[in-house]
N, C-alpha and C positions, 0 to 999 in steps of 0.2 A: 716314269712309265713302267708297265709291269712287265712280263717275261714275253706277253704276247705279240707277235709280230703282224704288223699291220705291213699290206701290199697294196697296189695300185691293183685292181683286179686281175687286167693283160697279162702283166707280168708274173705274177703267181701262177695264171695258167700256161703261163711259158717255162718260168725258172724250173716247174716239178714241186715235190714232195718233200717236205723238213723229217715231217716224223710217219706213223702209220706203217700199216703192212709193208706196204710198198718205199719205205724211205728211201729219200735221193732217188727214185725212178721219178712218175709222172704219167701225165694220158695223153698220150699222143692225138686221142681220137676227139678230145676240147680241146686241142688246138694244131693249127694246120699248120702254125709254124714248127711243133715239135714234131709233127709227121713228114714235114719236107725234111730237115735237120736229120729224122731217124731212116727216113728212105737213100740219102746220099751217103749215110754210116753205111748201111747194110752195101749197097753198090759199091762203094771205095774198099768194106771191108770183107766183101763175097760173104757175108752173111746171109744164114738160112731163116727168114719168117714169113713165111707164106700170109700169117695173119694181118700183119703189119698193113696199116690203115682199111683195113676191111671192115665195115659198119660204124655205126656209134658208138657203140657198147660193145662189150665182152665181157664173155662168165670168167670168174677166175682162173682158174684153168690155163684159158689166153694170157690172161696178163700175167700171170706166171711167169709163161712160156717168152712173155718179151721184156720183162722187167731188167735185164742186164742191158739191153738197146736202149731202155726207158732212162737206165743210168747213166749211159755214155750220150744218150742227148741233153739232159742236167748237166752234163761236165761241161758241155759245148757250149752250153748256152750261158751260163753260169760264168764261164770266162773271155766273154764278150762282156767289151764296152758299153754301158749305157749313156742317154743324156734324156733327162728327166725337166719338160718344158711344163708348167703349169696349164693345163685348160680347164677350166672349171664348167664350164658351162655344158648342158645337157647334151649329152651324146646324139648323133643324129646327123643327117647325110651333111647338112649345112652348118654344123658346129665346129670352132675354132679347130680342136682335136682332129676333125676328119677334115678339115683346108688344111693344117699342117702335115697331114699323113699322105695327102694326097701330093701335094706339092713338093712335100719332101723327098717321096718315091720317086716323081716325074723329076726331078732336078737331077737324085745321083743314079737314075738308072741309063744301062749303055746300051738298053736294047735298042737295033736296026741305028744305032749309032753313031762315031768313033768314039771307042772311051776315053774319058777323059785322065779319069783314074782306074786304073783295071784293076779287077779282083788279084791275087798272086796267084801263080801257078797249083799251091796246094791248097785255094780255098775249097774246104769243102762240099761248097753249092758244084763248084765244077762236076760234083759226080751226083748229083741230082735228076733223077729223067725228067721231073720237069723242065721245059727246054724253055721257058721264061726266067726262070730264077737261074739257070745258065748263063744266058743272053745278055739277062738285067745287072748281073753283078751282085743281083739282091737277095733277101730272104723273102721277096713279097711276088707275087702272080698280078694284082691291081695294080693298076697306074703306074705300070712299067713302060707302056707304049704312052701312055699323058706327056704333056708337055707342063711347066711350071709358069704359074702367073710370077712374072720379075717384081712384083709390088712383095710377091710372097717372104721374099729376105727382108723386107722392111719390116714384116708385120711378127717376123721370127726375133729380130731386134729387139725390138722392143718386149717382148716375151719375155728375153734373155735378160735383157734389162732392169724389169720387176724382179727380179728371183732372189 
């Protein structure tokens, strides 16, 4: 293989930036999880950006101005555990991917609850003002209130199984 690094799409617009202007930062504003992740920095860290998830886009200027938030959501995310299930098949509300995402949130979220496994005290979602991703324990706003189909650990088995 050559130098060049191949990424599952998601994940590259989550992990940030290898190289480019902006190295080790990233765009908050393609993707919402690094906008939750950088909104709970700034709250936990009294951080000043007024810009921070306002619009699509931003002139450089902005991204400038938030590129040091943009790095400290790369580090966060960056040092989170993954688990990488194969779904190949075409993305789309009824595809394997999105029953597994869906189910998966609905199983370990503790929102309107008891948890079962609670966040710890210093998860960083706790200082999130989305008051879902509080709630849920999660990094996710969907299918925090879903319930999970119980066939859905059978069909993750087996998943897990082929790999």
């Amino acid at each position: 293989m050559t130098g060049v690094q191949t990424c599952a799409l998601p994940i590259c617009a989550h992990r940030g930036h290898i190289g480019g202007v902006h190295e080790g930062g990233g765009n908050h504003r393609g993707s919402v999880f690094r906008r939750h992740i950088g909104m709970s920095l700034i709250q936990r860290n009294n951080l000043d950006s007024e810009s921070w998830g306002q619009g699509s886009s931003a002139i450089r200027e902005v991204r400038d101005r938030e590129y040091e938030i943009e790095i400290e959501v790369s580090h966060h995310i960056r040092a989170m555990p993954f688990l990488w299930i194969k779904a190949s098949d075409e993305a789309g509300p009824k595809s394997v991917r999105a029953y597994l995402e869906r189910n998966s949130i609905a199983l370990l979220s503790n929102y309107e609850k008891p948890p079962i496994d609670p966040p710890s005290r210093n998860w960083l979602g706790n200082y999130c003002p989305n008051r879902f991703i509080r709630a849920s324990g999660l990094w996710n706003v969907r299918h925090v209130k879903g319930t999970y189909e119980p066939r859905f650990l059978d069909r993750m088995e087996q998943l897990i199984k082929v790999m």
